[in-house]
C-alpha positions as CSV (number, residue, x, y, z in Angstrom):
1,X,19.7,10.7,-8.9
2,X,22.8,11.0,-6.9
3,X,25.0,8.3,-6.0
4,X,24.3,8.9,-2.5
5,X,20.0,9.0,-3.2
6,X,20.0,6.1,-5.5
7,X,21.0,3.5,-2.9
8,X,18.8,1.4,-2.3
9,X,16.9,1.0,-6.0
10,X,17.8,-0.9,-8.7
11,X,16.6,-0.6,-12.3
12,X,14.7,-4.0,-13.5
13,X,13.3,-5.0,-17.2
14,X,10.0,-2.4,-18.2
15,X,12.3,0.5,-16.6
16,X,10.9,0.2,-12.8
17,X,12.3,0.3,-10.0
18,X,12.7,-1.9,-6.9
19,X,13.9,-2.0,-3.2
20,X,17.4,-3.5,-3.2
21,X,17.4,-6.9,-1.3
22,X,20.1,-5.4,0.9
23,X,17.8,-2.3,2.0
24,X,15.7,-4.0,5.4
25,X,12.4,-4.1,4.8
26,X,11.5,-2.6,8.4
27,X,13.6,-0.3,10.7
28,X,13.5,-0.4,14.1
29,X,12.6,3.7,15.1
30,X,13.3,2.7,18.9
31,X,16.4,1.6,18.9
32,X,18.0,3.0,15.3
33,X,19.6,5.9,15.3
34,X,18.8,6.9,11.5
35,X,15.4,6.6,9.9
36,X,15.6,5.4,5.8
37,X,13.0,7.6,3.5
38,X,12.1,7.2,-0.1
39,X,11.8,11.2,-0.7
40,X,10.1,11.9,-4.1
41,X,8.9,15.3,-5.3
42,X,4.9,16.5,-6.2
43,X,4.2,19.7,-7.4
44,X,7.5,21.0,-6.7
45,X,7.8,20.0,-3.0
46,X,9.8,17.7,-1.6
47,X,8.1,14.7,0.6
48,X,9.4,11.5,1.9
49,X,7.6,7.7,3.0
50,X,9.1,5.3,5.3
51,X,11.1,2.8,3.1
52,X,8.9,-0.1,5.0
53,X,6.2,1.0,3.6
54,X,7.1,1.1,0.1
55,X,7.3,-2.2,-2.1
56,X,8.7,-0.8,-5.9
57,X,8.7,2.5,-7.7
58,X,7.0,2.2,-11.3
59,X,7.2,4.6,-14.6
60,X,3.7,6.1,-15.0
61,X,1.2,4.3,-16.7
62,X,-1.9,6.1,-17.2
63,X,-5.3,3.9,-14.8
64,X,-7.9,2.3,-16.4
65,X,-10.9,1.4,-15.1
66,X,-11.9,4.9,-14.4
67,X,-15.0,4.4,-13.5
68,X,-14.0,2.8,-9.8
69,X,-12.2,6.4,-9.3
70,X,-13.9,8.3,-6.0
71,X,-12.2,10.8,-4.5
72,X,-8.1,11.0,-5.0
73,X,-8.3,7.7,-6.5
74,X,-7.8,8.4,-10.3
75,X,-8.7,4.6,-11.5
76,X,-7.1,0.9,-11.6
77,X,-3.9,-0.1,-13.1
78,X,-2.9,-4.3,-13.6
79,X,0.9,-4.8,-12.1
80,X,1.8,-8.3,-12.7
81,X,-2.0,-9.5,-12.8
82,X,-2.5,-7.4,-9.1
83,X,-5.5,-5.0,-9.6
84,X,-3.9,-2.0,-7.9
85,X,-5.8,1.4,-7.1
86,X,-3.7,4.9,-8.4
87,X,-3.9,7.8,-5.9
88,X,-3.3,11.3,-6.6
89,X,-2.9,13.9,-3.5
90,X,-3.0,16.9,-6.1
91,X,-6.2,17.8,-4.9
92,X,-5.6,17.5,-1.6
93,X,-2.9,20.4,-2.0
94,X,-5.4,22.5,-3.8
95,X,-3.3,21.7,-7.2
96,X,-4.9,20.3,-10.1
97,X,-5.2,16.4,-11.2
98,X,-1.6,15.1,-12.2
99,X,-1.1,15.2,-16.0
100,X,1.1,12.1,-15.7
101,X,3.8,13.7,-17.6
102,X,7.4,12.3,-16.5
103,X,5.5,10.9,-13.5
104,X,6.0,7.8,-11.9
105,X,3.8,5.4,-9.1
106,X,5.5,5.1,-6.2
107,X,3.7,1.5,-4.9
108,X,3.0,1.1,-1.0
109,X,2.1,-1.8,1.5
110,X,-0.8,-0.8,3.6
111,X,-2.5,-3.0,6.0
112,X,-5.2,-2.9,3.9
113,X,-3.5,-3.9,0.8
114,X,-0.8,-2.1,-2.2
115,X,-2.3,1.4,-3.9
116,X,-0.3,3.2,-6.4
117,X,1.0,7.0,-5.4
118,X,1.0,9.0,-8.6
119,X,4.5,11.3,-7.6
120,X,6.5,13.7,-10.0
121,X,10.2,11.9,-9.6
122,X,11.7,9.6,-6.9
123,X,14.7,11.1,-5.7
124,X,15.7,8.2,-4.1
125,X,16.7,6.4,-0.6
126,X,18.2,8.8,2.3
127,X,19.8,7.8,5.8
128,X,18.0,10.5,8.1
129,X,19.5,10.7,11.6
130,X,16.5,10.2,14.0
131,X,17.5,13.8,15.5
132,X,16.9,15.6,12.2
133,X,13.3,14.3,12.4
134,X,10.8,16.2,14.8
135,X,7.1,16.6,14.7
136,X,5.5,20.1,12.7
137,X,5.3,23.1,14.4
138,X,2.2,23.1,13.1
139,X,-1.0,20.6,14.0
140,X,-2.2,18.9,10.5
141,X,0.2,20.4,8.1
142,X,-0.5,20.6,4.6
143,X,-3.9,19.0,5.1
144,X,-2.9,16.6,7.7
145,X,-1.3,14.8,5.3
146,X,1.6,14.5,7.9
147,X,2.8,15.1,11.0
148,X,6.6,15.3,10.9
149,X,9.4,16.8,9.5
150,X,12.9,16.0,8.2
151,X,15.7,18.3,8.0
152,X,17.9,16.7,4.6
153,X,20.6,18.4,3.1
154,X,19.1,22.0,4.9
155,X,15.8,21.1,3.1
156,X,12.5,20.5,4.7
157,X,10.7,17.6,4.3
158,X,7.4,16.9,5.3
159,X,7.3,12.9,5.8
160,X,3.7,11.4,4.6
161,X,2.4,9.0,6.4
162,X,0.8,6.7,3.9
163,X,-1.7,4.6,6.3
164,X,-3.5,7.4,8.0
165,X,-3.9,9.4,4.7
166,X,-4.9,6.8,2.1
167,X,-5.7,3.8,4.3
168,X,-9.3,4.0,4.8
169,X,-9.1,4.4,0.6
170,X,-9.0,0.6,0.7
171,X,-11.4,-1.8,1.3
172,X,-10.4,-4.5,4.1
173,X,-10.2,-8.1,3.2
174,X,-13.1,-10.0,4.1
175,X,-13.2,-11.9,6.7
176,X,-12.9,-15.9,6.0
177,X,-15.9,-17.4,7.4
178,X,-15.1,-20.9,8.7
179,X,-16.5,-23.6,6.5
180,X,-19.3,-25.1,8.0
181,X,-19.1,-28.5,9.7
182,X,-20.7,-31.1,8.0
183,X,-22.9,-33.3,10.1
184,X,-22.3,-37.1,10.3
185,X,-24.8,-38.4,8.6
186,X,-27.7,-40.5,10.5
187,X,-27.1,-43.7,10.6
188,X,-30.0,-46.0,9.3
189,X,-31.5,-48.0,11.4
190,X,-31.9,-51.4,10.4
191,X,-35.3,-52.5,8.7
192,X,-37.8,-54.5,11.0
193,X,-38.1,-58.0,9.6
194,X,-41.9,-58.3,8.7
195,X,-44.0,-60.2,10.1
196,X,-44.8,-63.5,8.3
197,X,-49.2,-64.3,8.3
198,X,-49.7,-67.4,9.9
199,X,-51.9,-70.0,6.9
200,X,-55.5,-70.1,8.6
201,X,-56.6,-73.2,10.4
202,X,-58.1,-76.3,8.7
């Protein structure tokens, strides 16, 4: 990575990656006139995630669990003793199933809870100005998988937007019901004294 990419990421023990404390976690779009995107390449092409909703960046490690895989999810992988679901968009490009060669997991915060994006390389953490970002000229491009576009470096970018493509992947959290209210118990009422048999007349 370039200087100018890797800000932003910092190498930790196992060879991930992480956000940088000094990155914010959440960027105003209103007011802010620059937009920060964790770009990464798939299949050749370049993309790009809004750094809010990305929480580390790991080396590949092949899932496990394969028998929870539906659709692009390929299986489960442990991180830290989280059980975390592994997407991979390949098919939804019309490529074939990653290999996992050189790959890496690029980790994201949904509403619904962390999944792991199986991506070819992280390039790294770019300051977009908010008027080099505009919405496709096309409706659903590349399989709806985004609907805007960031001009970096002369280079198009099509910025995925990770909660409308893989949220529904998730289940919710359940609900917590309320516990229920134990009732007082009854108090007991106090025994009738009985009655004592008067000794029959002489």
């Amino acid at each position: 990575m370039s200087a100018g990419v890797s800000r932003g990421l910092r190498q930790h023990s196992g060879g991930d990656l992480w956000l940088n404390t000094d990155v914010p976690e959440s960027v105003d779009r209103g007011a802010a006139s620059e937009r920060q995107l964790i770009v990464f390449t798939l299949h050749g092409d370049q993309w790009a995630v809004p750094i809010e909703t990305v929480r580390e960046i790991l080396q590949y490690r092949r899932p496990t669990a394969t028998a929870a895989a539906t659709g692009v999810v390929q299986g489960l992988i442990s991180l830290r003793g989280e059980v975390l679901p592994v997407a991979d968009l390949s098919t939804r490009l019309g490529r074939d199933a990653h290999s996992g060669a050189g790959a890496q997991i690029v980790v994201l915060a949904l509403s619904e809870g962390s999944l792991g994006l199986i991506v070819d390389h992280v390039e790294g953490v770019r300051h977009v100005p908010a008027a080099h970002i505009s919405p496709s000229p096309v409706p659903g491009a590349e399989e709806g998988l985004g609907e805007e576009i960031a001009a970096i470096d002369d280079v198009l970018v099509l910025l995925l937007d990770p909660q409308r493509v893989l949220g529904g992947i998730l289940r919710r959290p359940a609900a917590k019901r309320p516990a229920a209210a134990k009732k007082p118990a009854a108090a007991k009422k106090p025994a009738k004294p009985r009655a004592r048999r008067r000794p029959p007349s002489p």
